[in-house]
N, C-alpha and C positions, 0 to 999 in steps of 0.2 A: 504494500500500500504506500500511493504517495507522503510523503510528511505535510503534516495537515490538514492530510484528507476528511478526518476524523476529532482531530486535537482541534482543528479552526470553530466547531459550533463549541468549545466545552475551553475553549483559553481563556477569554475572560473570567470565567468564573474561578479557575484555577489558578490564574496569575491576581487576583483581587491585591493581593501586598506589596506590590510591585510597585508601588510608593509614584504614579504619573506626574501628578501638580507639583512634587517634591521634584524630581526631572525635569519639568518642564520649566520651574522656576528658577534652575541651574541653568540650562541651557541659555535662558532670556539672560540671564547675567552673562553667559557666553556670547550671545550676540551681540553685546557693548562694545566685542573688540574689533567688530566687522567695521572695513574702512565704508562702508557703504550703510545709509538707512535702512533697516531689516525689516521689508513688507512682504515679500515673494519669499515662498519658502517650499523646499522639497522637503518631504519626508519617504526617505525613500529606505522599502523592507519596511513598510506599512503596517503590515501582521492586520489586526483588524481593526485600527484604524483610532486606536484611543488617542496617541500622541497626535495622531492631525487633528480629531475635534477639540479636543483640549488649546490649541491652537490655532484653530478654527473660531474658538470661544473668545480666544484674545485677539481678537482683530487682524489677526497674516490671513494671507490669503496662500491658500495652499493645494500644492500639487504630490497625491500620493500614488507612491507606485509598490509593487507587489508581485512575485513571481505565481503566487497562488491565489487561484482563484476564487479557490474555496475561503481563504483569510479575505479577500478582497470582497467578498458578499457581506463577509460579517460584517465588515467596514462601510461599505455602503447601505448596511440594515439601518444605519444608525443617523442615517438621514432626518432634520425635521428634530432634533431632540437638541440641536446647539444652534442658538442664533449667529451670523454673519453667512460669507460668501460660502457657497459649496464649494468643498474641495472637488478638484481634477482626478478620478484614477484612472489609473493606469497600469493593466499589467503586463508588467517586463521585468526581464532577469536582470538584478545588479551590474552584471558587467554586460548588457546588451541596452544601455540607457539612453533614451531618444526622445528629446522634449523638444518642443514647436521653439523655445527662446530661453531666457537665461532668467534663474532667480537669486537672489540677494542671498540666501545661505540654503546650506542643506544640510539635514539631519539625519544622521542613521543609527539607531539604537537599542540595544536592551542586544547587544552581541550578535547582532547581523550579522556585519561583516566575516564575522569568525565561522560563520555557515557558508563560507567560500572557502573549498577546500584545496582547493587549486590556486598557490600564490599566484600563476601571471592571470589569475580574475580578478582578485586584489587590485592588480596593479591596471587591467583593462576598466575596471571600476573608477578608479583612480584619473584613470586619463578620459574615460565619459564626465566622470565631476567635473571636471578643469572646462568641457567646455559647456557646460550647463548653468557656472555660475560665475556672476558678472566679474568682471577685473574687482577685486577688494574684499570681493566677498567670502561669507567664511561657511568650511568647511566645521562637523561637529558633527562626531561618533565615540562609542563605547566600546569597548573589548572584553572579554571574558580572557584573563593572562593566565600565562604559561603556570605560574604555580597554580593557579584555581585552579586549569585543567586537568593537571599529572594527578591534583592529588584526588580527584575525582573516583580514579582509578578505581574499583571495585566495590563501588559505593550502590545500596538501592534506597532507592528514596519512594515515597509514597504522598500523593497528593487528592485530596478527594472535597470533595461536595455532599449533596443528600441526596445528589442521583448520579456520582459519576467518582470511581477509582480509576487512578492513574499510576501505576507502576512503573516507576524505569530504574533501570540498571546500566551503569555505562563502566567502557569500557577503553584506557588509555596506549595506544598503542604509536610509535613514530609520529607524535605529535598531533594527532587524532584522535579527537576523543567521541566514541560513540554513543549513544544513548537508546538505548533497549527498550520501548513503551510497548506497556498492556495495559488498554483502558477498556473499560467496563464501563458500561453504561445500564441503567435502568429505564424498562418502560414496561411499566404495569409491576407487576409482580415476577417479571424475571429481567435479568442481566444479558447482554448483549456483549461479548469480547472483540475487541479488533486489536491491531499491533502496527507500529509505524515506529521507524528506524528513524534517527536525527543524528548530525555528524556537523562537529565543528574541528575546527584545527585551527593551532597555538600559534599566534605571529609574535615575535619580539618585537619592542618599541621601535629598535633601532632597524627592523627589516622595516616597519611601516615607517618611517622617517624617510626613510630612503627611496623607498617609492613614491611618495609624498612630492620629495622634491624632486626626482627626476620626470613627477608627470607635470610640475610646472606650479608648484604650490608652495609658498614659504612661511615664515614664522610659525616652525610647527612648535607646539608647546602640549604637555603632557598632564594631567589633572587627577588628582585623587576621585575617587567615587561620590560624585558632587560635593565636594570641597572646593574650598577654593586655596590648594596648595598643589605642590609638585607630589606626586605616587610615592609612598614606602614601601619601604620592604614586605612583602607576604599581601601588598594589595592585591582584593578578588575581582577587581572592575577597575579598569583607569579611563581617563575621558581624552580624546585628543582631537586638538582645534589646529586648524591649519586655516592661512587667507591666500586664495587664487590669487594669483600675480596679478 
């Protein structure tokens, strides 16, 4: 089964701690540093679509894009529940990014990126941003880092609802870390099983730096897990901002 196929009607309910306005009111302090007035905004790895209306709710005007399209209903269900402009979707894969013009910054978060498991997507993602967003404007994404993922290693975790168990087990292997889901669903008085695989892989700061600026991107700067310092040691999320030349 595709990833999502199944997890996209039952993530919200399951990610409820995921702490969004707490995010979103980082990020807005990260757009202070964009050399350009921050109106036009991608949210791009959408998932379903909270970070855009939340966003949506603050006045940008926004364009969300999403490789699934089963996340990208979810996202569009929620039409009509936030006042301003409707967002744009659009699905397309990360590194296959194709917008009509350019927007003043972009967003990608909650460890997108690290669902590119193929560094030159990274880097083909990378060089779609550059030309998507205008001379000044700023880049802003999240990572799940290297030690969160090793130590992951043979961990199961368990996440549930009053109508839905989520089982995953992952597993660390050449900087790949997989994750094993059995979700259970209920309808009526019996459960329902499906299984869907999810894979990210571990990038170092300094490989994403690097790619950064050789697709044409500078002042890259690296951020604690909505803080406003530089990463420590054993951080499980770093934040990195970068401004298009």
């Amino acid at each position: 089964m595709n990833a999502y196929e199944t997890l996209a009607r039952r993530y919200d309910a399951l990610t409820y701690d995921v702490g969004y306005e707490k995010r979103a009111d980082f990020i807005e302090w990260l757009f202070g540093r964009s050399k350009i007035p921050v109106k036009q905004v991608l949210d791009l790895a959408c998932g379903t679509g909270t970070m855009t209306w939340i966003f949506t709710g603050r006045g940008y005007e926004m364009i969300a894009v999403d490789a699934s399209e089963e996340m990208l209903m979810e996202a569009m269900s929620k039409m009509g529940s936030v006042e301003g402009i409707t967002p744009l979707f659009l699905q397309q894969k990360m590194q296959k990014l194709d917008l009509y013009g350019t927007v003043d910054a972009a967003i990608c978060c909650l460890d997108s990126l690290n669902y590119l498991t193929d560094p030159k997507d990274v880097r083909r993602t990378f060089d779609r941003l550059r030309l998507f967003i205008a001379p000044g404007g700023l880049l802003v994404f999240d990572i799940n880092t290297v030690e969160k993922l090793e130590a992951l290693d043979g961990q199961v975790f368990l996440d549930e609802t009053e109508d839905t168990y989520c089982v995953w087990r992952t597993e660390y292997q050449r900087r790949l870390c997989t994750y094993y889901m059995d979700i259970f669903q209920r309808s009526g008085s019996t459960w329902r099983r499906s299984a869907e695989v999810h894979r990210e892989r571990a990038y170092t700061t300094e490989e994403l730096t690097h790619w950064l600026h050789e697709a044409g991107f500078t002042d890259v700067r690296l951020w604690g897990d909505m803080v406003r310092r530089k990463p420590r040691a054993g951080e499980q999320r770093i934040y990195v901002t970068a401004i298009r030349k």
